[in-house]
N, C-alpha and C positions, 0 to 999 in steps of 0.2 A: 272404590278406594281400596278395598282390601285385594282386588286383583294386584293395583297398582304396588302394595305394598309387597305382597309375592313376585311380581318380575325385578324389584328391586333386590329382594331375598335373594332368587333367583341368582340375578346380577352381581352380586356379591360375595355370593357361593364359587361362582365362576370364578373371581379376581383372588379369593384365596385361594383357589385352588391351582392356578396359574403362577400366583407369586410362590407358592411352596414348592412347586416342581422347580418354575425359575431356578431359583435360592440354591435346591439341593444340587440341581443340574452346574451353578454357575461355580459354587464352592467346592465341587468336587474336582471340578478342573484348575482350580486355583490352588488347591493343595498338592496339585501333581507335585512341586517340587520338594514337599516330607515326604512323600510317597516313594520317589524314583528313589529317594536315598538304599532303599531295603533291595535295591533294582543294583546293587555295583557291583556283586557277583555275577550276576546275570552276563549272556553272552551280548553282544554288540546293537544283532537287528534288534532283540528287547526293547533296549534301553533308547533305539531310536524311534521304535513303534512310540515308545511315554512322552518323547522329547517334541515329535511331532504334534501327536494331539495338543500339546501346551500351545504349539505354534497357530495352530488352526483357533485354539481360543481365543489368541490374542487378534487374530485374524476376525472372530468374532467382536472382541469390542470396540475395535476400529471400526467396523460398519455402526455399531450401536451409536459410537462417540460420532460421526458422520451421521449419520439420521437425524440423532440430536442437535447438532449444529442446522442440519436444516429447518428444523424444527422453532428453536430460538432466534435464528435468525428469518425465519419465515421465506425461504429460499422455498418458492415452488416453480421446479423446472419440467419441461418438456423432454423427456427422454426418448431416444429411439429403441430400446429394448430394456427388458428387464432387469439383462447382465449388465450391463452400460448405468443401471441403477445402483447394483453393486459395486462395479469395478469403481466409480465415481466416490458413492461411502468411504470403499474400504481407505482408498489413498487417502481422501481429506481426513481423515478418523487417524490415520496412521502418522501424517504428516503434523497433523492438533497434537496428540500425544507426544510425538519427538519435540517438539519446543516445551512443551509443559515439565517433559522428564529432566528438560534441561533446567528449569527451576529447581527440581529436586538435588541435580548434581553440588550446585552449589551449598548442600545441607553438609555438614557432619558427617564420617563415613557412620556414626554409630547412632545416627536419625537416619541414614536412608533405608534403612531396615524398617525402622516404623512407617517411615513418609509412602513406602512401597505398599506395604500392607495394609495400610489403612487407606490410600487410598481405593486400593481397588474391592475393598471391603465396604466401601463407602457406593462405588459404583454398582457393586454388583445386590447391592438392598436399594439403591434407585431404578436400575435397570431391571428389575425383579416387581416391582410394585405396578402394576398395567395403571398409572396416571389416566391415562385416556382411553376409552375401549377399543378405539383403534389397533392399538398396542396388543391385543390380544389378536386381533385378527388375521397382523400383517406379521406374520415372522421373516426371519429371515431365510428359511427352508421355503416359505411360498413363493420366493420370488425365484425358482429354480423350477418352476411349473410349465416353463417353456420346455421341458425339458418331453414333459407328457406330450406332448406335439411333434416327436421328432419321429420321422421313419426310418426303416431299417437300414437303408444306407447309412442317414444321420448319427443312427444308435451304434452300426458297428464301425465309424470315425472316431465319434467320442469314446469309445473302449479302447480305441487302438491308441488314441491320442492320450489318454489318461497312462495306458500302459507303457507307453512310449515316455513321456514323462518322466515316470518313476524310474524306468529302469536303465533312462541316461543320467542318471548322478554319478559325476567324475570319482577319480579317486581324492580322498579327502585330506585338505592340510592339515593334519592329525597332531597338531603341538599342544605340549601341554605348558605353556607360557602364552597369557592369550598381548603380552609387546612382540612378541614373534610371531604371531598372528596377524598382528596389525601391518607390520612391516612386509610381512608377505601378500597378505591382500592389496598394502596399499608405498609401495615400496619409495614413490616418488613422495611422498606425505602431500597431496593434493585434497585428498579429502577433509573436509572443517571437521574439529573437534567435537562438534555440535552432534554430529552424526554417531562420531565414537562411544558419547556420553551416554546417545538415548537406546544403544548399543546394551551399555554397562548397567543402565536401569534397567532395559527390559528385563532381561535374563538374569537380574541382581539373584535373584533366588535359588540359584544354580554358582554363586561366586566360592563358595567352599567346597563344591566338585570339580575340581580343575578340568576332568576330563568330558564331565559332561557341559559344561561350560563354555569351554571351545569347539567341542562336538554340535553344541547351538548355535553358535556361531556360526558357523560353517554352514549348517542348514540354513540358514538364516538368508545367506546369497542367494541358493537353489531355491530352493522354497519360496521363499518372499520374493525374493528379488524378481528369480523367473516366471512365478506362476504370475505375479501383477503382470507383469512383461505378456507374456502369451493372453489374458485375458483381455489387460489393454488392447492388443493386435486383435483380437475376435471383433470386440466394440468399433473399433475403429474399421474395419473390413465389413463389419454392417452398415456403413453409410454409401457402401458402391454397389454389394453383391447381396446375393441372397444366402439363407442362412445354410444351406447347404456349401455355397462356394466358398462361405467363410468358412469354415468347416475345413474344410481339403486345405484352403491355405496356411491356417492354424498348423493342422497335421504336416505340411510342408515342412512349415519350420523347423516343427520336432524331428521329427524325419531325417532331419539331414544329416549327413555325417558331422558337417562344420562344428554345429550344435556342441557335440560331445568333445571336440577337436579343441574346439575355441576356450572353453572352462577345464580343459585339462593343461591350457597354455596359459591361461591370464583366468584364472577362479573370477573376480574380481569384478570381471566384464559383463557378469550378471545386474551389476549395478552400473557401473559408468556409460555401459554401451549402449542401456537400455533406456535413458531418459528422455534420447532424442525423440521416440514414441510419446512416451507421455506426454511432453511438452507441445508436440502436434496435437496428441487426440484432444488433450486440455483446450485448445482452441478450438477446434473443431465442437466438442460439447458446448463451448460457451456461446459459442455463434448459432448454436439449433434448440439450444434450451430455452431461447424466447424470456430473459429474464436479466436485467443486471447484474442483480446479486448475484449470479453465475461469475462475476470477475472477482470475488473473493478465492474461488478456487484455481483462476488459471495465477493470480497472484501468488496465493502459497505454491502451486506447482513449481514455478522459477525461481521461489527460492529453495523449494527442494533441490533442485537439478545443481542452484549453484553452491548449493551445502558440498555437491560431489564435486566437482570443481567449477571454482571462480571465476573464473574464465567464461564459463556456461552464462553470464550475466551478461549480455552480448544480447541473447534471447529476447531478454525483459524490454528495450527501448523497442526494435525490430516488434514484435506481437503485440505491444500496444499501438504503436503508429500503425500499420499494418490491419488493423481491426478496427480501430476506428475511423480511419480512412477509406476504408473499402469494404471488409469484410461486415460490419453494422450502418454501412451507408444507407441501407434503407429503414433506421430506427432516426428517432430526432434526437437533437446535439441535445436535450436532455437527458435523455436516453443511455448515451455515450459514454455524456459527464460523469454521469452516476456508477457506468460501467470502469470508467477509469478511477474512479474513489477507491470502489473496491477493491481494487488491485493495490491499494495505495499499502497494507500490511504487509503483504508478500514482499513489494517492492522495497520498502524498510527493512527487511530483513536480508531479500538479496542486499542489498547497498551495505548493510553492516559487514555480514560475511565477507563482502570487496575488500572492504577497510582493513580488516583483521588480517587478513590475507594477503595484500597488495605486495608486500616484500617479497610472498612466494612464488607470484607468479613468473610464468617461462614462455614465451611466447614461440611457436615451432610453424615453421613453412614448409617444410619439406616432407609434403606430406600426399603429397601426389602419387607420386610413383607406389608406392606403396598402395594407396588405392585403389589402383590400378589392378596391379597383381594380386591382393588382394577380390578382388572383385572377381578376377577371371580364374581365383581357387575354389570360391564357393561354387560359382557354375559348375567347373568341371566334375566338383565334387558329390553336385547335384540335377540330375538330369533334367529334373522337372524345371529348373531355373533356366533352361536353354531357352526357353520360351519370354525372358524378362524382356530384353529388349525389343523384341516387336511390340509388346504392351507399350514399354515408355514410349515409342515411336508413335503409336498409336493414341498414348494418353494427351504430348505434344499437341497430334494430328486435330483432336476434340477440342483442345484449351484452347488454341487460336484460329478453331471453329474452322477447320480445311476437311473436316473426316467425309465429305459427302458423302454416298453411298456406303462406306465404313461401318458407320454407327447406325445405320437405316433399322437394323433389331434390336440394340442394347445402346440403352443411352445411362448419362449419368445425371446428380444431379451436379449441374454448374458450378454453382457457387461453391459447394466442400471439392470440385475439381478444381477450382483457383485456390484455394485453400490448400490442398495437397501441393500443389506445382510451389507454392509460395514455400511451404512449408521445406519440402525435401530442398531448393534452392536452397533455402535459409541454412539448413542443414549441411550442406555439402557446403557449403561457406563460411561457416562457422568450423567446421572442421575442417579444411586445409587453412584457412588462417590462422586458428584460435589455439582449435581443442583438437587433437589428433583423436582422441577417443571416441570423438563424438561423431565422427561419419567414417567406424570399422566395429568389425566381428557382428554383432548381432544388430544392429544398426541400418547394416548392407544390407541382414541377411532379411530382414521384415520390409524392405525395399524389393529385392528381388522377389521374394514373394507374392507382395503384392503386382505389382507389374506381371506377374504370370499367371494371373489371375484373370487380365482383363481379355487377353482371345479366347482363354476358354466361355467367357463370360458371353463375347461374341458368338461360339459355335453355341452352348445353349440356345441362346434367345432367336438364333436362326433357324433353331430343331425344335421350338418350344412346341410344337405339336408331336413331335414325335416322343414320348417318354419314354418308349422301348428304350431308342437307341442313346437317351439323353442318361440312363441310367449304364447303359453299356459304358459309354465312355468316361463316366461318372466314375466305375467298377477300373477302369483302363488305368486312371491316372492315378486312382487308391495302386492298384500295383506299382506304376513308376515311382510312387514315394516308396513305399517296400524294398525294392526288389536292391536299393543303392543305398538302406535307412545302418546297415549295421549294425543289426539287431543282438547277432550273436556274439560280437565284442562288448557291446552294453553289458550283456547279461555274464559276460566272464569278469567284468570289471567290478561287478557289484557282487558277485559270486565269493572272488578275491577279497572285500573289505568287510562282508557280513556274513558268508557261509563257511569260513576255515576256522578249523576247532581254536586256533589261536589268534583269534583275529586282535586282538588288543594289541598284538606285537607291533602296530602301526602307528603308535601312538611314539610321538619323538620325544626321548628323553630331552629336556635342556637345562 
């Protein structure tokens, strides 16, 4: 007995000692915004070194607010990697909070101050308390332990792709009026209000620094926008390749000139261009996670996408026919049902945004040719992409099962390969009829990628005994991203907005 009562001690010792690091750890980030205040003499990179960590926090309790949703709702899914466990959290976490902020909007401007603070003073002494011992054991740092696994090719990808990264951040729409912000991110007014709002909450705490304020903003596209973007793409590229090839084609992206081209032309397209991924990989997770309640999240997905535009609501009939039809045909019409209920929130909410919206809509056809040319900029622009279309040629060849000797070393699996073909169709359909946005810029550019992906895929798996040369050519195509990546304009762009003694002169008077 008295042991029993020492491992309980023990136990206990443990859980305060975890909730007081918690605690002090969660509130220190929370007060970043008293803190940056003393930071407005400071020079530029300072103050975006402060603004970022806030960002990653909040980055943090979208995964917590997503664990917890699975949690109460007893969602246990089948995942294919551990990142695919995050990537998954962070959206659902992020996408739960932007409708909940949207309840606060509706407050008083001089209750959303309280309704702000208290809320997340509230979360972060529930998030701090380890309820379950599990809690303690699972952080969110541990599930980046694939990381311990990687080899030296892997590790010097991910250095160059992190550094790559950073040091494509455009030059910034630098206004200090955040309605000329909005106007300039979103000039046609296509985006719901909805988005704006949960906008104006996050960062409420930064609304009486104008400049740090729109300077979050801003990040907010790059950051959020792209880095879900690029991680999305890693998850979804681990359901064909291996983690190595997902890897190169990640750094592809980044890589490429378009990359820095596209967000210097349209900021914006960090969000609009990038949904059409998520709304794929959201199928694709719901169909391998082996679970209904997986259709709770591809439902809020679509109506995340049609919060960006209306139009995007096209998606939601297509992916439920489409998946219960075919893609869950081997579950029973139980099974289904159940999966189609789920989706029944998301669904309400796309269909409200319709409503709200219906007056604004614009419907564009003439979107082809542009596609087109489009299509044959990024190539040229990137060498590694000259390789896309013998993959789709090839991907075609496999989906209607002609690849004979083809695919005799590298196969895929089937089903997420009619999945894909359905999807990119959907896709390119939806964008010359609908949405122009939604099959250009970055859209393309995680298309081409992927497609140049799969002959190399082929030459591995036909050399898989040879390592020597599997890493030579591995070393080959790390250079062709390089050698066309545009490193040294990156680096003078960002030079330009954080290393000149007067860097604040970029801030627009209005």
């Amino acid at each position: 007995m008295e042991d029993s009562l020492a491992k309980k001690s023990d136990f206990l010792k443990i859980k305060y000692k975890f909730f007081i690091n918690r605690l002090v750890i969660y509130f220190s980030f929370l007060c970043i915004p008293i803190w940056v205040q003393e930071t407005l003499g400071m020079n530029l990179l300072f103050q975006s070194g402060i603004l970022l960590a806030y960002m990653f926090f909040m980055g943090g309790q979208w995964y917590l607010l997503g664990k917890e949703i699975d949690h109460r709702f007893k969602i246990y899914y089948r995942a294919n990697s551990s990142m695919e466990r995050i990537v998954y959290r962070i959206i659902m976490g992020s996408i739960a909070m932007m409708f909940l902020f949207n309840i606060f909007s509706f407050l008083p401007e001089s209750l959303i101050s309280y309704a702000f603070w208290g809320f997340f003073s509230i979360l972060g002494v529930f998030y701090s308390w380890p309820t379950r011992g599990k809690i303690i054991e699972e952080t969110m740092m541990s599930q980046f332990g694939e990381i311990r696994f990687l080899d030296s090719f892997e590790k010097t990808i991910l250095i160059l792709s992190c550094l790559t990264f950073l040091i494509s951040l455009p030059e910034l729409p630098m206004f200090q009026n955040i309605s000329a912000l909005k106007i300039y991110f979103d000039p046609q007014a296509e985006v719901s209000g909805i988005f704006w709002n949960y906008l104006s909450i996050l960062y409420y705490p930064f609304y009486k620094l104008p400049q740090l304020y729109n300077l979050i903003w801003s990040f907010h596209f790059y950051f959020i926008g792209l880095g879900i973007f690029i991680l999305t793409f890693y998850c979804f590229l681990r359901y064909f390749f291996s983690r190595r090839l997902s890897m190169l084609g990640v750094f592809a992206v980044l890589s490429t000139w378009s990359f820095s081209r596209v967000l210097g032309s349209d900021y914006f397209s960090s969000i609009s261009t990038t949904t059409s991924l998520i709304w794929l990989w959201s199928i694709m997770w719901s169909t391998r996670s082996n679970t209904y309640r997986s259709g709770l999240f591809t439902g809020l997905a679509c109506s995340y996408i049609t919060l960006i535009n209306a139009l995007n609501i096209v998606l939601l009939p297509l992916g439920l026919f489409f998946c219960y039809k075919y893609f869950l045909k081997e579950k029973t019409v139980w099974y289904r049902k159940q999966w189609l209920k789920y989706n029944l929130l998301g669904g309400i909410i796309a269909l409200a945004v319709l409503v709200g919206r219906f007056d604004q809509i614009t419907l564009s056809f003439n979107h082809l040719h542009t596609l087109v040319s489009m299509l044959a900029d990024f190539v040229y622009r990137k060498a590694f992409f000259a390789i896309a279309p013998i993959g789709f040629f090839l991907s075609l060849l496999y989906f209607f099962n002609r690849s004979g000797w083809i695919f005799t070393y590298a196969s895929f699996d089937r089903n997420k390969m009619q999945e894909l073909i359905f999807g990119i169709s959907t896709i390119i359909f939806v964008g010359i009829m609908f949405n122009p946005t939604f099959v250009s810029d970055f859209s393309l550019i995680w298309m081409l990628a992927f497609f140049s992906l799969i002959p190399i895929e082929w030459i591995f798996q036909s050399i898989s005994r040879l390592r020597s040369k599997r890493n030579l050519i591995y070393a080959m195509y790390i250079l062709v991203c390089l050698l066309d990546s545009h490193l040294e304009t990156r680096f003078r762009i960002i030079g330009k907005m954080f290393l000149e003694i007067e860097s604040l002169k970029y801030f627009i008077q209005l």
